[in-house]
C-alpha positions in Angstrom: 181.4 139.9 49.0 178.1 138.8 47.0 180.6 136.7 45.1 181.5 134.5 48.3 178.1 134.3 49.9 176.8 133.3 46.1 179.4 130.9 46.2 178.8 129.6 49.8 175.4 129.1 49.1 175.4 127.0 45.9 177.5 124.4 47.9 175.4 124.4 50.5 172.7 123.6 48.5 175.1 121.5 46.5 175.6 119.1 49.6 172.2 119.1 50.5 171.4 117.5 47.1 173.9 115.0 47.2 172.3 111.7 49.0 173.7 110.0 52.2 177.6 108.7 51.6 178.3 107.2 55.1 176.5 106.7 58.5 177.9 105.8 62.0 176.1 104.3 64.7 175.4 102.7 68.0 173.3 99.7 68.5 172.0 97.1 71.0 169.8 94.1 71.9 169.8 89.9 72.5 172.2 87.6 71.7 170.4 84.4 71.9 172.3 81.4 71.3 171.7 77.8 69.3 173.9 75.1 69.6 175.0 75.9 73.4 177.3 73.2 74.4 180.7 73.5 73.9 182.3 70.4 75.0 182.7 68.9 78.3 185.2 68.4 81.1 186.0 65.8 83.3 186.4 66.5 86.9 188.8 65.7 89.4 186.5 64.2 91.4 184.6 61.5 88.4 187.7 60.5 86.7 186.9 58.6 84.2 183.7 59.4 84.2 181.8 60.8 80.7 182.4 64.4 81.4 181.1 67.5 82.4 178.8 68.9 79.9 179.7 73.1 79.4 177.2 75.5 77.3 176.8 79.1 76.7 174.0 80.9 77.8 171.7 84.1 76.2 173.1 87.4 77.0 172.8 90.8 75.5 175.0 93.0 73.0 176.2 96.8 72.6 178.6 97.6 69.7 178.8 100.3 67.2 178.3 99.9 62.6 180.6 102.4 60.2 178.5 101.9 56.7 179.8 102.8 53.5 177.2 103.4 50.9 179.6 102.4 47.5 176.7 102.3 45.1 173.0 103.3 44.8 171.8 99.7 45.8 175.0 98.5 47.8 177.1 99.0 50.3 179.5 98.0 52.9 180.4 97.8 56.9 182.4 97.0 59.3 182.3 97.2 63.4 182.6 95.6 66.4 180.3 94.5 69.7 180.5 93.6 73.2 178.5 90.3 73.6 177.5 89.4 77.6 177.1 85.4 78.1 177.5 82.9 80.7 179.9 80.4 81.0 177.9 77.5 82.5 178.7 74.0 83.7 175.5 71.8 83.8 175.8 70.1 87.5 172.3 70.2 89.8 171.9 73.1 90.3 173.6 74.6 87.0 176.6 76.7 87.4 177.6 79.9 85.6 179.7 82.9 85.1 180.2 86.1 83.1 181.9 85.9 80.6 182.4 88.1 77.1 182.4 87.5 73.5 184.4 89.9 71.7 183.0 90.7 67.9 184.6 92.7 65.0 182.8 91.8 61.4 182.6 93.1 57.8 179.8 93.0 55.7 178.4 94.0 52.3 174.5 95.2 52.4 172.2 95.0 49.2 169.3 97.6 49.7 165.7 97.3 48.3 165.5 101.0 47.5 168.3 103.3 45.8 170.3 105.2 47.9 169.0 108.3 49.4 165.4 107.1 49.9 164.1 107.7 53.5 163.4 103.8 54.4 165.8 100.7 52.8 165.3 97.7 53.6 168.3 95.5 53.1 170.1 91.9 53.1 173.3 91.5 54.3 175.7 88.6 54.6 180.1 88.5 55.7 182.7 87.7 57.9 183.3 87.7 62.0 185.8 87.0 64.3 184.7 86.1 68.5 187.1 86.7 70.7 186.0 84.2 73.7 187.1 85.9 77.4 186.5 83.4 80.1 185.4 84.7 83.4 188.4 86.6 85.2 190.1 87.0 82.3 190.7 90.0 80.2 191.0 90.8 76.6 193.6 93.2 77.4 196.2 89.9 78.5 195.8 88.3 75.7 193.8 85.1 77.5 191.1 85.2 74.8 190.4 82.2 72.5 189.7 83.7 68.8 187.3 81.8 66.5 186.2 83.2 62.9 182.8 82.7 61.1 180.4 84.2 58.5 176.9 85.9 59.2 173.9 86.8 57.3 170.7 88.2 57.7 168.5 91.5 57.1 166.8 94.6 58.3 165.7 98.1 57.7 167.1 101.8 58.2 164.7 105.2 58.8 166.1 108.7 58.1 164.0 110.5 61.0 166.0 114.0 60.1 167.8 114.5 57.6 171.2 113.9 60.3 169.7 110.7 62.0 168.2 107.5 61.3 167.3 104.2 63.3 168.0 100.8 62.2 167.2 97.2 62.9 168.9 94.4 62.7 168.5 90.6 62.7 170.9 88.1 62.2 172.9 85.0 62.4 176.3 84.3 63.4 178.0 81.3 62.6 181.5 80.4 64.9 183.6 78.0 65.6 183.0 76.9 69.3 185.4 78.5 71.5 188.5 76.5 74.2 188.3 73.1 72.0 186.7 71.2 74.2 186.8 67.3 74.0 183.3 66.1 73.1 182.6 69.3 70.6 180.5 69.1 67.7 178.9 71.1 65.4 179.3 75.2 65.2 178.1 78.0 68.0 175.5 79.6 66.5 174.4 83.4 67.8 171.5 85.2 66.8 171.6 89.2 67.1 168.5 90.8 67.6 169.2 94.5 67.7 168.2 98.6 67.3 170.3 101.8 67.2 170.7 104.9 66.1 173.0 105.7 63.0 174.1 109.5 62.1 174.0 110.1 58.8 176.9 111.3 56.8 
């Protein structure tokens, strides 16, 4: 019996001296968007006319981050958010409607202090996909346009417990602009501005 709870004990205290592996977490903030307009349309009632001009509006995001921690100063991520935006056609008044942007990325992350330190800053830069819903539309049929980009940008992580840390993000998304519009130029360009909680693995 003294043999097992000898042997319990020294990997207990074994896996308490091993630093953090992995952490998964919840997060949310702004989506603020640059580069709004996404084309135009012409109506049935201006034929011929220049076009409708139609933009994207600022919105909000909740998704959830599963980090891998593959080195002391690296790691890597992947996860996916729920963007809120409105689809808005710019007649006087303006008019809008919801609409979602549907975001899965993976990214690697370059840390400022080793692994298991209690705050690490980091940079971080990878690849997207948006899934563009328009209003009355759902993901779920299919009636999504899909557009695929790269993001960067940085932020900081706090171990508050040794199970639980908080984190915050900021960074830029760079996609293609979604339904191919006539009159389109440039790319849609999102920037996240979020906070979450992580556990720690």
């Amino acid at each position: 019996m003294k043999t097992i709870i000898t042997t319990l004990l020294l990997f207990g205290f074994a896996a308490t001296a091993f630093a953090q592996v992995a952490e998964i977490g919840l997060h949310g903030g702004a989506s603020r968007l640059a580069s709004k307009n996404i084309g135009q349309i012409v109506t049935a009632t201006t034929p011929g006319a220049r076009g409708l001009d139609v933009s994207l509006a600022d919105g909000w995001r909740f998704g959830f981050r599963l980090t891998v921690n593959n080195y002391r100063f690296l790691g890597s991520e992947f996860g996916y958010a729920y963007n809120r935006t409105q689809l808005r056609f710019e007649t006087t008044p303006p008019q809008q409607d919801g609409m979602a942007i549907h975001q899965g990325f993976y990214n690697f992350l370059a840390y400022a202090t080793p692994e298991g330190n209690p705050v690490r800053p980091f940079v971080t830069g990878g690849g997207h996909f948006s899934n563009f819903v328009p209003p009355g539309a759902s993901v779920t049929e299919g009636s999504g346009n899909t557009k695929f980009g790269f993001n960067y940008g940085g932020g900081i992580k706090v171990r508050i417990t040794p199970t639980l840390g908080i984190r915050f993000d900021l960074r830029e998304y760079v996609t293609g602009k979604p339904f191919d519009l006539p009159n389109v130029s440039g790319m849609l360009r999102q920037m996240e501005i979020s906070a979450g909680f992580s556990l720690l693995l």
